[in-house]
N, C-alpha and C positions, 0 to 999 in steps of 0.2 A: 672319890674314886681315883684310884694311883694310875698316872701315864706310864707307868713301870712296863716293861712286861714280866710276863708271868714268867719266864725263867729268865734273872737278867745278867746281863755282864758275860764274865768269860764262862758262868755255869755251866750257861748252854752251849759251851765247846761239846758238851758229854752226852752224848745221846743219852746213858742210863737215867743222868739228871733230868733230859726235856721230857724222858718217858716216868720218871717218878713221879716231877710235878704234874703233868698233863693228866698222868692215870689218878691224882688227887682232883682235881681239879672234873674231869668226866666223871669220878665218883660224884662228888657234893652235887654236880647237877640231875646225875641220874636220880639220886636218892630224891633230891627237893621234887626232881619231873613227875616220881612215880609217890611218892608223900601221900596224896590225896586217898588211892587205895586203903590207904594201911600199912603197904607192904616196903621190903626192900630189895636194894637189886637182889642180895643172896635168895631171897624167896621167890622171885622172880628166874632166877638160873635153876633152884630145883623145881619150879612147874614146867619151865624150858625143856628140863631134860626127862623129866616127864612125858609130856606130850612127845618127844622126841623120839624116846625109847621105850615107853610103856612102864608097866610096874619091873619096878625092880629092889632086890634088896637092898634094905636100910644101909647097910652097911655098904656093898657095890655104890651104889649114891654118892656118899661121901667120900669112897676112892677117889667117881669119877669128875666127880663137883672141884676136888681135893680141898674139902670143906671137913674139919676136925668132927670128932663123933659130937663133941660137945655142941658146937655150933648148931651141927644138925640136929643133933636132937630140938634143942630151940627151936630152928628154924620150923622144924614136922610139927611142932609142936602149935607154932602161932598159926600154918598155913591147914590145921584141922582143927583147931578151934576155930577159924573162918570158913570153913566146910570147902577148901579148894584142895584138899588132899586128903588120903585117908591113908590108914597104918591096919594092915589084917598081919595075923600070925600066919608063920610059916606053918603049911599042915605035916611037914616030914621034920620042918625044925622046930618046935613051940618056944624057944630058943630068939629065933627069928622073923624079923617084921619085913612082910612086901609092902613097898608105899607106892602108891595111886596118886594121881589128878582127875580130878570130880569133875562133872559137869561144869558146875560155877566156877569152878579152877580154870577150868578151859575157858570159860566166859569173860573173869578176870583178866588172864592170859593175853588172850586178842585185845583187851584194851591196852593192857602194858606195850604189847607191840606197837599199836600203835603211837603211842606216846613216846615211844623210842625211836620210832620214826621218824615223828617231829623233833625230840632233841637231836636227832644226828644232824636233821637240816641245820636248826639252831647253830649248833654247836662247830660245824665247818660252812658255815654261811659266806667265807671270805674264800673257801676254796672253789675252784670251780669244778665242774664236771667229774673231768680226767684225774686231778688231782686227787678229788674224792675217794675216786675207784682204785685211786695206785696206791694211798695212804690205806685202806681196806685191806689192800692186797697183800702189802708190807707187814702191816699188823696183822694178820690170816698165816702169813709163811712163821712171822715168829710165834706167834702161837700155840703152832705146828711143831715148831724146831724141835726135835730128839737132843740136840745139846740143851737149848733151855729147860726144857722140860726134867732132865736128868740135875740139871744144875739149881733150878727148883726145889725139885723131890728132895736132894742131897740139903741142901739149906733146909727145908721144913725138918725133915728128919733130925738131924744136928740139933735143932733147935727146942724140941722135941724129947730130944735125949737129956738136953742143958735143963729143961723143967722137972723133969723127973727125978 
């Protein structure tokens, strides 16, 4: 086990740096946390936004996920082969798929949360309380942010274009 830290030297002058590696780092543990399911975080954000927002089209989904069609379709794919999601046609579009969260989906769900629970404890165990809530808060505003968000989109997009 390295004494390092996880972003070390003058990297973490850079905030984008301490948020690339930490958001690596909160990935692999989310994913090992939630492993036992089957499932992964991405399947785990479209039951979220499921339960959140009720059925909605396939396509809307993956706007609001901003999860590629490809992905999703995978993703609908493994979370209804487990029966926590279902895919019905659209009756005005046959065209178009509304996707659901099942019962078991919802059953699933409340376990993930909780397990997310416990990694966040886990995972900021050295901050206290306040910190907790203000580190939330910060990560919640950039989230949020209408500049990120646009400078996102603009990246995905670009990138997107460079594949095709």
């Amino acid at each position: 086990m390295s004494e390092a830290p996880l972003v070390p030297g003058t990297v973490a002058e850079h905030t984008i740096c301490l948020l690339v590696k930490l958001g690596q780092v909160a990935f692999r543990i989310a994913e090992d946390g939630i492993s036992g399911t089957g499932l992964r975080v991405r399947h785990y954000s479209v039951l979220q936004a499921l339960a959140d927002n009720g059925a909605m089209p396939q396509l809307a989904l993956g706007s609001f996920l901003r999860i590629d069609p490809a992905t999703m379709v995978t993703s609908l794919d493994d979370l209804e082969r487990a029966g926590y999601a279902e895919r019905t046609r659209d009756p005005q579009d046959r065209r178009r798929y509304a996707v659901d969260i099942t019962d078991a989906g919802r059953k699933v769900l409340a376990d993930l949360n909780r397990t997310l629970v416990g990694l966040d404890s886990e995972t900021l165990a050295d901050l206290g309380t306040t910190e907790r809530h203000s580190l939330h808060a910060l990560l919640s505003s950039l989230a949020e942010s209408p500049a990120l968000t646009a400078m996102f989109d603009a990246v995905r997009e670009q990138s997107g274009a460079k594949r095709a």
